[in-house]
PATORNU-298401 format. One line per 5 residues: number of its first residue (from 1); their letters; for each residue y negated, x, z of C-alpha. Coordinates in Angstrom, 1 decimal, decimal comma. Example, Ala and Ser with C-alpha at 12.3 -4.5 7.8 and 13.67 -1.06 7.14 Angstrom:
2
1> as> 4,5/12,3/7,8  1,1/13,7/7,1
% end
This chain:
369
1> xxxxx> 12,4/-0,7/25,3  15,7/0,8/25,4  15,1/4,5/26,5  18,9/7,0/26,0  17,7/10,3/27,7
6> xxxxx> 19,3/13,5/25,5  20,0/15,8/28,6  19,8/19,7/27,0  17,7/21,0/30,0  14,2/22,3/29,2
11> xxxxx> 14,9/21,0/25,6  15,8/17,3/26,6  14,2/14,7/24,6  14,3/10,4/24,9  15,9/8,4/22,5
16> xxxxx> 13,3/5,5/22,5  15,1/2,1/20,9  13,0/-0,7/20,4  12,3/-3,9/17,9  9,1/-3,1/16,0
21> xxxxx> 8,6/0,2/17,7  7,3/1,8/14,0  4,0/-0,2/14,0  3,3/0,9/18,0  4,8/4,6/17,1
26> xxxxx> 1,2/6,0/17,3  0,9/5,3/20,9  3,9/7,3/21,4  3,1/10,0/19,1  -0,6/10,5/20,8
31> xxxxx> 0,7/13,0/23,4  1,7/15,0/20,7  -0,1/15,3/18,3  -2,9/17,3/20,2  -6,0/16,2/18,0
36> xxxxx> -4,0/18,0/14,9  -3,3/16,3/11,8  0,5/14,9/11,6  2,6/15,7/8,5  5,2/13,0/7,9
41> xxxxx> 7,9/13,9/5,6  9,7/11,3/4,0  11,1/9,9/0,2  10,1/7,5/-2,5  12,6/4,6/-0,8
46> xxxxx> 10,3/4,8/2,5  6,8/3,8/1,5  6,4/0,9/2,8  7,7/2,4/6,3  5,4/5,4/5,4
51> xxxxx> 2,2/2,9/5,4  3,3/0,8/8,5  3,6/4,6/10,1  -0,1/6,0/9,4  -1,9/2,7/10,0
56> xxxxx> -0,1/3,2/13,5  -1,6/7,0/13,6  -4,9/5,9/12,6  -5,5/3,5/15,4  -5,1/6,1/17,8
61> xxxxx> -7,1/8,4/15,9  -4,8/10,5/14,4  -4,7/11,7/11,2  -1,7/12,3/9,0  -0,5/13,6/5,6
66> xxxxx> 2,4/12,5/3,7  5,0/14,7/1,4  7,1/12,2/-0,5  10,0/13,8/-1,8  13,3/12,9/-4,1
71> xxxxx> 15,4/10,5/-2,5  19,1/11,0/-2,4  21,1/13,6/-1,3  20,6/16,4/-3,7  17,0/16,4/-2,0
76> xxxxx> 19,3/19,1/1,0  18,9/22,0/-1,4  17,8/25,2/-1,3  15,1/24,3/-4,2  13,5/21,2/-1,9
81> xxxxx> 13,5/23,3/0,9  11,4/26,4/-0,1  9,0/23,6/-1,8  8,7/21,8/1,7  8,2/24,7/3,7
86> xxxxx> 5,6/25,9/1,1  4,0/23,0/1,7  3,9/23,2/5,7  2,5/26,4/5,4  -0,5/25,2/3,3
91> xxxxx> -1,3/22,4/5,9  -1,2/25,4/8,4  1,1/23,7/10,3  1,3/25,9/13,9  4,1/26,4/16,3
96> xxxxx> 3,1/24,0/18,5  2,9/21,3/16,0  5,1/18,3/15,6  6,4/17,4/12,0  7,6/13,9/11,2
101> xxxxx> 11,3/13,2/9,5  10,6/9,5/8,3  14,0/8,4/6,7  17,4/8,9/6,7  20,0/11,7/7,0
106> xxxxx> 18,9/14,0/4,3  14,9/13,6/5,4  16,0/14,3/9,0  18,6/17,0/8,1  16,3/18,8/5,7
111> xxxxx> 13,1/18,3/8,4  14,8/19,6/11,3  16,1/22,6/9,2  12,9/23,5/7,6  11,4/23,3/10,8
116> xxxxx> 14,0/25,2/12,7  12,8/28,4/10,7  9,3/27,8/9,8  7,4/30,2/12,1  10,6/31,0/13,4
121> xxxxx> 10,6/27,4/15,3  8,3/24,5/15,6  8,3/21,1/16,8  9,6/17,5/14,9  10,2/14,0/15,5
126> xxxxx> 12,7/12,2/14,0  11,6/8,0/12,8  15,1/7,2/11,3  15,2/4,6/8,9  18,7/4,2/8,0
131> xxxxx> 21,4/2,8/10,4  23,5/5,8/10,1  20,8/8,3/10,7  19,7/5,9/13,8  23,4/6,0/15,0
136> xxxxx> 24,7/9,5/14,0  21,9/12,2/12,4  18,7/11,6/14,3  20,7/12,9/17,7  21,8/15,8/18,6
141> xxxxx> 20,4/18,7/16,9  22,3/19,2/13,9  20,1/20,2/11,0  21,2/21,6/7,5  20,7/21,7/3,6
146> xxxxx> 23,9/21,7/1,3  25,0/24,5/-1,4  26,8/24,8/-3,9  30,3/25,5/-1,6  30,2/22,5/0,3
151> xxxxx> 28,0/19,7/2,4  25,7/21,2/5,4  26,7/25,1/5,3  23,3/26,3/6,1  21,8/24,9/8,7
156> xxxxx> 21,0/25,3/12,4  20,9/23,3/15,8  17,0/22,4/15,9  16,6/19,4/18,9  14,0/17,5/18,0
161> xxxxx> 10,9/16,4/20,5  11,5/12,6/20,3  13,5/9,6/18,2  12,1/6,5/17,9  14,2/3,9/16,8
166> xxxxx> 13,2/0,5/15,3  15,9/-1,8/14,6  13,8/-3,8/12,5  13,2/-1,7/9,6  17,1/-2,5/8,7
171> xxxxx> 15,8/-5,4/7,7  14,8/-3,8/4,1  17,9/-0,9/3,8  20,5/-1,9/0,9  23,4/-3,4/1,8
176> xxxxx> 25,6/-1,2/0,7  23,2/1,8/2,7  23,9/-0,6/5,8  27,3/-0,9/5,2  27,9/3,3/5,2
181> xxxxx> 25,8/3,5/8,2  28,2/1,3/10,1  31,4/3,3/9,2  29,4/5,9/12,1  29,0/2,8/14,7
186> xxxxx> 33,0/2,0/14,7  33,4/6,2/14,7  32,7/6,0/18,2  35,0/2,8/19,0  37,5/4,9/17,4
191> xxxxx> 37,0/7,7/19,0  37,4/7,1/22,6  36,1/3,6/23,3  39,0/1,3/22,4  36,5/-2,0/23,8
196> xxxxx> 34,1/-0,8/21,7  35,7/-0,3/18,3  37,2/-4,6/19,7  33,4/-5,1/20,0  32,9/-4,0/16,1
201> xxxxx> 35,6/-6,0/15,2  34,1/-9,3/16,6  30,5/-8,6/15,5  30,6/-6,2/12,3  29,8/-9,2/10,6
206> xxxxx> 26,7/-10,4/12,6  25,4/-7,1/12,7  25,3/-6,7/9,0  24,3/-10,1/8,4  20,7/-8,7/10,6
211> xxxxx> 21,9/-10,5/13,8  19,0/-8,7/16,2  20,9/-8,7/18,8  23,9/-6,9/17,6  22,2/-4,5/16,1
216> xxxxx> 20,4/-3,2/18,9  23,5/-3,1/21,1  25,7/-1,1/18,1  22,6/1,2/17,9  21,7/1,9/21,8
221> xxxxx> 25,6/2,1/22,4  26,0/4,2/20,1  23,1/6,7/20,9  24,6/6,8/24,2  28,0/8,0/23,4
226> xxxxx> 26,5/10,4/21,1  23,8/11,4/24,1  26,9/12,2/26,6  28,5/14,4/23,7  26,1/16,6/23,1
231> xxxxx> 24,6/16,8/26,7  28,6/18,2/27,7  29,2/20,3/24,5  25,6/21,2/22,5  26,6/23,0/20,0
236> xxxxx> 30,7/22,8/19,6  31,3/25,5/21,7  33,9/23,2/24,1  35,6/21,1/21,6  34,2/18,1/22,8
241> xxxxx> 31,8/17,8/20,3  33,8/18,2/17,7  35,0/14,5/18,3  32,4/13,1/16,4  33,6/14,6/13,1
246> xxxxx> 36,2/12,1/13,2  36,6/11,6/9,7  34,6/14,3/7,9  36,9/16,6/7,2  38,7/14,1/4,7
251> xxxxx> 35,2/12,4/3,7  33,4/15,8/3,3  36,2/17,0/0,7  36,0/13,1/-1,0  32,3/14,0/-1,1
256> xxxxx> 32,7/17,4/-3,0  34,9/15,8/-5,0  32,2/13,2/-6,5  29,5/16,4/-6,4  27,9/14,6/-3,4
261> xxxxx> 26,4/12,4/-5,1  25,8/8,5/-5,2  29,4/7,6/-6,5  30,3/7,7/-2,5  28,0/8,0/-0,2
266> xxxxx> 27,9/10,2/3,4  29,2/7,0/5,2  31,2/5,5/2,9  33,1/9,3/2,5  33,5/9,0/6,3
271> xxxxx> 35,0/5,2/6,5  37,7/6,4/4,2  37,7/10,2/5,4  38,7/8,1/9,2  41,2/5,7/7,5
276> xxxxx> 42,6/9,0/6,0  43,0/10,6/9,5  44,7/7,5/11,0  46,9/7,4/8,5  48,2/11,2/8,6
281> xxxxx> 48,5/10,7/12,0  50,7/7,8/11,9  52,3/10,4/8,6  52,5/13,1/11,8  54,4/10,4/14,1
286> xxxxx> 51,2/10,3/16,3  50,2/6,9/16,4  51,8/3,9/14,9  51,5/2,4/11,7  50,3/-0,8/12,5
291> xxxxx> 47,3/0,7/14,2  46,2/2,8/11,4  46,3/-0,1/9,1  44,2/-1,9/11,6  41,5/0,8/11,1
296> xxxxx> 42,0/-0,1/7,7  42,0/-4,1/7,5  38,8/-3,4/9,7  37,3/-0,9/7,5  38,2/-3,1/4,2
301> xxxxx> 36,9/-6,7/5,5  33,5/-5,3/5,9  33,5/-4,0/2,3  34,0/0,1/3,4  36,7/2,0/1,2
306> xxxxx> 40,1/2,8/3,4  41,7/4,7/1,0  41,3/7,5/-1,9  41,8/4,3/-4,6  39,3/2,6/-2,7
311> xxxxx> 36,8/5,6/-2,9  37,4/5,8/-6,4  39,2/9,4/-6,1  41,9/10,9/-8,5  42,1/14,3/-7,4
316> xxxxx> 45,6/16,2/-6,5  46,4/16,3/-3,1  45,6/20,5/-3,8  42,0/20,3/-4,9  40,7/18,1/-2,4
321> xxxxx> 42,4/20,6/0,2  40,5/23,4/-1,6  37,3/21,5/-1,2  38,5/21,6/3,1  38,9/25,2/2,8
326> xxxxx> 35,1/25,6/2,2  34,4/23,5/5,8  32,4/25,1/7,9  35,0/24,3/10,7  37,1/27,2/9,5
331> xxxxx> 38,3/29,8/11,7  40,7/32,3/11,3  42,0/31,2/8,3  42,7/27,3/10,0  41,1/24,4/10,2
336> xxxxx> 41,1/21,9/13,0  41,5/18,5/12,0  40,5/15,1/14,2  43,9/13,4/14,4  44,8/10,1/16,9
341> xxxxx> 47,2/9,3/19,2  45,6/5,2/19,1  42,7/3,6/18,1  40,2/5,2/21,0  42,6/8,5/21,5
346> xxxxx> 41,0/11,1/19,6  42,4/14,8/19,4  41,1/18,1/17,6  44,6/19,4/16,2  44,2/22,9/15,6
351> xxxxx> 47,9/23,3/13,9  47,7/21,0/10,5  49,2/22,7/7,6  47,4/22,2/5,1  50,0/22,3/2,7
356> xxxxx> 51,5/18,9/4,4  48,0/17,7/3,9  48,2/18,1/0,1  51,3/16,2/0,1  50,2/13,6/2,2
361> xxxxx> 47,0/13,0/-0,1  49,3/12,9/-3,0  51,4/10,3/-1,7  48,1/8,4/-1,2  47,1/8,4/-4,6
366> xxxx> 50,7/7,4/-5,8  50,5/4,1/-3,8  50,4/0,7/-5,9  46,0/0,2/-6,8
% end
């Protein structure tokens, strides 16, 4: 087992990473559940993880009870929420219980929010089942629902007690989910790990194909670098953080744009939201244009849109930067923007007009389809 300690002092958890860790999960789960029934939160695309989860619980004796809800993203709302917290209350769940988040990023997200405020703060465990919330969601702390002005406004840093991580359940996730949860294993190449984002380039492939091997490096490497983020910079109060939003500003507004819905999902808004920052920074003079298009050849031979053609988006240059002006980044009227100096040279910019933006955009959407 792969074990990535999440150093937040008295509030530090272990990332534990591990082939086939869901069918042992009860062992690790034991020491928590304190003789109290489990609730396990999860969707209608998990039940067979679901099952494989309580027959774990029940050999060690512990008893569990499942909420199913909605899949899909519109499953972060204000309505889901009151009806899951409801529905906590009824099982009398206690402060010192521990709630599972079996799934991906909108289980995990809603979970750790709901949770975050029920009783003013209890316990969860996040059992991630996608690869972006095994790379990206399940660490860290981030928890949040969506509204009606943008993606993840309400919300709250909420650590969780424990993530386990089994590689293996990839084996049943779409491709096309796989695919938008690798666009958040190259963020961190990207970022500030120029061998790493080399390493994607050689074994993308592999790990999409279900190689075992590469998927448990991309994964525990990638937990890592998120780890050492958030240990320095918990809640974005240094900047540092703020480097792993490479991307979302563009992808968030590409997001609003489609009503956050199917038509592009979280990672594939990301992929081209990162493209998109490469690009205005080679726009800005930043980095060359030769490595932005290799973000892009990169992004595009793994089947991951690199443009706003590519994402299927139409919009003027001035609506998507009215869907930015509702990121929660916002301060003082500007908004910081993840720009590069090189593939691996990551920099918040905190003076990007956002008028040039617009401009930019619609210079995108006049290139040849």
């Amino acid at each position: 087992m792969n074990t990535v300690p999440v150093a937040l002092g008295d509030r530090s958890y272990d990332v534990r990473i591990e082939a086939g860790l869901l069918a042992r999960a009860g062992k690790a789960l034991a020491p928590l559940a304190g003789g109290r029934t489990v609730p396990i939160v999860t969707d209608g695309n998990v039940l067979p993880h679901l099952a494989t989860l309580q027959a774990s619980l029940t050999e060690e004796g512990i008893a569990s009870e499942a909420i199913v809800l909605p899949p899909g993203e519109s499953t972060k709302s204000w309505t889901q929420l009151e009806a899951l917290t409801d529905r906590l209350l009824e099982l009398g769940v206690e402060r010192s219980d521990h709630v599972i988040a079996l799934g991906g990023g909108v289980i995990g997200d809603l979970v750790g929010f709901a949770t975050s405020i029920l009783k003013r703060g209890c316990n969860f465990v996040q059992i991630p089942t996608t690869l972006l919330a095994q790379v990206d969601s399940s660490v860290g702390g981030k928890t949040a629902i969506n509204s009606r002005a943008g993606k993840n406004l309400i919300g709250a840093f909420h650590q969780p007690a424990l993530v386990l991580i089994d590689p293996q359940v990839l084996d049943t996730l779409p491709p096309r989910q796989l695919r938008a949860g690798y666009a958040e294993v190259v963020k961190y190449g990207l970022i500030d790990d120029f061998a790493f984002f080399e390493w994607c380039e050689g074994n993308a492939a592999a790990l999409l194909a279900g190689d075992p091997q590469a998927r448990e490096h991309a994964i525990s490497h990638s937990v890592g670098a998120k780890a050492r983020i958030v240990g320095e910079d918990e809640r974005e109060t240094t900047g540092k953080r703020a480097l792993l939003n490479l991307g979302h500003t563009f992808g968030h507004a590409l997001e609003a744009e489609t009503g956050f819905s199917d038509k592009l999902l979280h990672g594939e808004g990301v992929a081209a939201g990162m493209a998109l920052a490469f690009a205005y920074s080679a726009h800005r003079g930043l980095c060359s244009g030769q490595e932005a298009e290799r973000v892009a050849a990169h992004l595009r031979a793994i089947g991951l849109p690199d443009s706003l053609a590519a994402a299927g988006i139409t919009a003027s240059g001035a609506r998507l930067v009215e869907h930015m002006l509702h990121d929660k980044k916002m301060a003082a009227g500007t908004l910081p923007f993840l720009l590069a100096r090189g593939i691996g040279q990551t920099f918040l910019d905190k003076t990007v007009d956002l008028g040039d933006v617009a401009t930019f955009l619609d210079a995108q959407n006049a290139r040849p389809r």
